[in-house]
N, C-alpha and C positions, 0 to 999 in steps of 0.2 A: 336445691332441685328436688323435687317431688317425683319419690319413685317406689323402689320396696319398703323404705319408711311409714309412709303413708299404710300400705296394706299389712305391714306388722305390727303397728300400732293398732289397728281397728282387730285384725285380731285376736290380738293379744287384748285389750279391753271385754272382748267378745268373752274370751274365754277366762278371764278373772271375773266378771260379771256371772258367769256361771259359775266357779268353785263357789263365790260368795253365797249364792240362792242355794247352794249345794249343802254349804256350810250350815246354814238357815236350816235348812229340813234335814238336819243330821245326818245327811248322805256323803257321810268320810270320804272313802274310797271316791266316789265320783268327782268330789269338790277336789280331792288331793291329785285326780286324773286331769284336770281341768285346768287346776292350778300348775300342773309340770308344762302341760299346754302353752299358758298365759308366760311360765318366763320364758320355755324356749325362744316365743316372738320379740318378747320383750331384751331379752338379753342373751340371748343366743352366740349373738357377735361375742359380745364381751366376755364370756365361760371360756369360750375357746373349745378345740376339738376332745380334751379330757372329760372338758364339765358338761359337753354337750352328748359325750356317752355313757355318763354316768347319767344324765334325764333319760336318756331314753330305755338303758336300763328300769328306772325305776316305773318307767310309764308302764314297759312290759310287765315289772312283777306287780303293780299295780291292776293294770287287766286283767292278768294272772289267780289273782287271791280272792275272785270268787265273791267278791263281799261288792261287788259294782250294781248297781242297784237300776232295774227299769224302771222309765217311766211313768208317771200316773195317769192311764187313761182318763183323757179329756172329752163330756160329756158332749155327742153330736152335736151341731148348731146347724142354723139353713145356711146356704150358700149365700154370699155377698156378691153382689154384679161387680163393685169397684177391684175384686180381688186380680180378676182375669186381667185386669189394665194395669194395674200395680206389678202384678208379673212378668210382662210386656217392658216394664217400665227397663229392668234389670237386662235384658239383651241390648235393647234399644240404645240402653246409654253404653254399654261396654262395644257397640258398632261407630254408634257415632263420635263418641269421644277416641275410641282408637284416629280414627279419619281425623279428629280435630288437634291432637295435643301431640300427633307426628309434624304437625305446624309450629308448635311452641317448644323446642328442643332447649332453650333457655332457662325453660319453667317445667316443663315436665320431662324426664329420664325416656328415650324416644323408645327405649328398647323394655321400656316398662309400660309403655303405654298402653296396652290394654287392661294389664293385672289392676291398676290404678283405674282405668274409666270402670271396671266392674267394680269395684269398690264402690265407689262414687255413687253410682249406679244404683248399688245396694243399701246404701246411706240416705237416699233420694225416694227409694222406694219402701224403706222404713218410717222415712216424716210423714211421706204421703200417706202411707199406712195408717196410721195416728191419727192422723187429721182426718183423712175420712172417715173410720172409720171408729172415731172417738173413743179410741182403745187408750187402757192403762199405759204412763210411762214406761214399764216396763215387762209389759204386754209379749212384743218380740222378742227377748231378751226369755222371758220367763219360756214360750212357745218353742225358741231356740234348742234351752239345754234340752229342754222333754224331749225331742226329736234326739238331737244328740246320747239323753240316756235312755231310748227306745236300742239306737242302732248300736251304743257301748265302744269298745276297743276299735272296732272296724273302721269305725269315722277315722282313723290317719291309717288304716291298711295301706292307701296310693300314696302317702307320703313316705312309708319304710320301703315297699316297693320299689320305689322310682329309686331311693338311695342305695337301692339293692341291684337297681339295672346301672349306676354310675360305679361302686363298688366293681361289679363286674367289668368293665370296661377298661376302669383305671387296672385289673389283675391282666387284660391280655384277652379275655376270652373273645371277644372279636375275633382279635388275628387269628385266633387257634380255628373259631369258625369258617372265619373267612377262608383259612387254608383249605379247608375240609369243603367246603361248598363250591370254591375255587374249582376244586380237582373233579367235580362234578358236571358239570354245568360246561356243554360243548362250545367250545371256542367260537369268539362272536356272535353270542345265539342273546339278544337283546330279550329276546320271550325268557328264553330259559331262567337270566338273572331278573326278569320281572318274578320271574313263577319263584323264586329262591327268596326273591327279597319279599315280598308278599306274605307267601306260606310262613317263610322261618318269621316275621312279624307276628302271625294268629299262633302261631304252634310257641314260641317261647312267653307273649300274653298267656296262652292257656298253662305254660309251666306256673309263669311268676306270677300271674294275675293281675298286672298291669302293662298296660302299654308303653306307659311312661319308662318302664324298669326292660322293655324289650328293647325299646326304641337304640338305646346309644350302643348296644352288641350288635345288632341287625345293620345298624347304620355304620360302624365300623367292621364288617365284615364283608358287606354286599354294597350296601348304600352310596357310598362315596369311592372307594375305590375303582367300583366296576360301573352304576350306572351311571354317577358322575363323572370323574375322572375319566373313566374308558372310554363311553359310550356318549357322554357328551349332555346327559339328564339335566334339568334345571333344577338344584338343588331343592330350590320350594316347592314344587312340584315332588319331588322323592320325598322327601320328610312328609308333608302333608298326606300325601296318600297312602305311604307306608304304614302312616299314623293310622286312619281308616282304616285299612285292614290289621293293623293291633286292635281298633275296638271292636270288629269282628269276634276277632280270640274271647273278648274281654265276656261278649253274650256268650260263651262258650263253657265256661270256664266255673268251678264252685272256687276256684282259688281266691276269685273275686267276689270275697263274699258280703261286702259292702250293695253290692249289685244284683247280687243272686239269691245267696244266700239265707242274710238279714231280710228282705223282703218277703221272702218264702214263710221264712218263721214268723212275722210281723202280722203277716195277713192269714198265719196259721192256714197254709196250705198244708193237704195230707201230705203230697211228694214235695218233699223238703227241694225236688228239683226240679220242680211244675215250671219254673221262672225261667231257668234253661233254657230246655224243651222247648216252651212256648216259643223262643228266641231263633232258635237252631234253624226255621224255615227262612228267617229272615239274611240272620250273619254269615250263612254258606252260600247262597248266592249273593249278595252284597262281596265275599271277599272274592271272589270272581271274577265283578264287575270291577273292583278294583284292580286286580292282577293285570286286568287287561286292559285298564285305561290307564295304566301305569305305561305297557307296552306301547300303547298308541303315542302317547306327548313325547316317548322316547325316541321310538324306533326313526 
């Protein structure tokens, strides 16, 4: 069956294909970052939970030692019309193959089936790339890591994150929240655990920096106990929009500095927080309009 195999493999090829180019222009440190990458997907399973924190140890002191090397500015070019469609290409198919391969539960993993149609999607929109655009074999590949060692260590920020909001979870801190927001929040007041579950969603994104890493405390503290369980919420409906108003926090936030951050300095903005700011008009009313149509599907 075709499921997270498929996307750890492509992966993991992705990012061995970079240490190798990495290795090639003598960039140690980025090719050896790249490389702890490529076996995590590749064998991650297999290491087990000792040897899987012993990589990520080394990923950090890897980040860490300063010797990680940017990218080499790539000399402007004019715009390509085929590019807009080729981008197109990567949503399109992660829509429609979700819709198609929840039909083929046989052949494809149903509960994987989007991670997989974006895959695909990206695979698809890479040939097309080529062909039209009569680029080098390994054109995207080369265009990839650049990107990657523009943005450096941050490009897996949301993957330590997220393991950092299941960490939390598995220790309890839900419950301890939940008790504390419990005791808050007037008895049968559906706005109230909207406005709890909501807010504490943008406000602990703005601690951790990822939604992802909010998501499973917020959701065992507020999320299923009170507006599921209690109140009667439809679970997809609470996850989904809880999610929305975590990526509120996320515009909010320099923790997220994949998002903020690294762009700021990339485009060598004076306010390292111009990117924020700009954001801030947007994600404060947005998590609002969330709050309360959170309210509404529930109440």
């Amino acid at each position: 069956m075709i499921g997270l195999n498929l996307v750890y493999a492509v992966a993991g090829v992705f990012f061995a294909a970079c240490a190798l180019l990495g290795a090639v222009d003598r960039r140690w440190a980025n090719a050896l970052f790249h490389a702890l990458l490529a076996l995590s997907f590749f064998a991650g399973d297999a290491i087990g939970d000792l040897g899987n924190g012993v990589l990520v140890l080394a990923l950090v002191a890897t980040a860490t030692s300063g010797r990680m090397r940017r990218g080499e500015p790539e000399a402007a070019s004019e715009p390509h019309g085929p590019l807009l469609a080729l981008a197109l290409v990567i949503p399109a198919a992660a829509l429609g193959g979700t819709l198609l391969f929840k039909r083929l539960p046989t052949l494809i993993d149903s509960q994987q089936a989007t991670l997989v149609a974006l895959t695909l999607g990206v695979l698809v929109a890479l040939a097309l790339g080529h062909w039209l655009l009569r680029a080098p074999p390994l054109a995207g590949v080369r265009a990839g890591r650049r990107l990657l060692d523009e943005i450096g260590w941050a490009a897996i920020m949301p993957q330590l994150l997220a393991s950092l909001g299941a960490v939390f979870a598995l220790a309890g801190v839900g419950d301890v929240v939940g008790g504390l927001v419990g005791g808050a929040i007037p008895a049968g007041s559906v706005l109230g655990a909207a406005v709890a579950y909501g807010l504490g969603m943008a406000l602990f994104t703005i601690v951790m920096g990822n939604a992802f890493a909010a998501f499973p405390v917020m959701a065992a503290a507020v999320g299923m106990p009170l507006l599921v369980r209690q109140y009667g919420g439809d679970p997809a409906a609470v996850a989904a929009i809880g999610m929305l108003a975590g990526f509120c926090g996320t515009l909010l936030t320099p923790m997220a500095a994949n998002f903020n951050i690294v762009p700021a300095a990339l485009l060598e903005l004076r306010n390292r927080y111009g990117v924020i700011r700009a954001q801030a008009a947007t994600a404060l009313p947005l998590l609002l309009f969330n709050v309360l149509l959170l309210w509404w599907v529930i109440r």
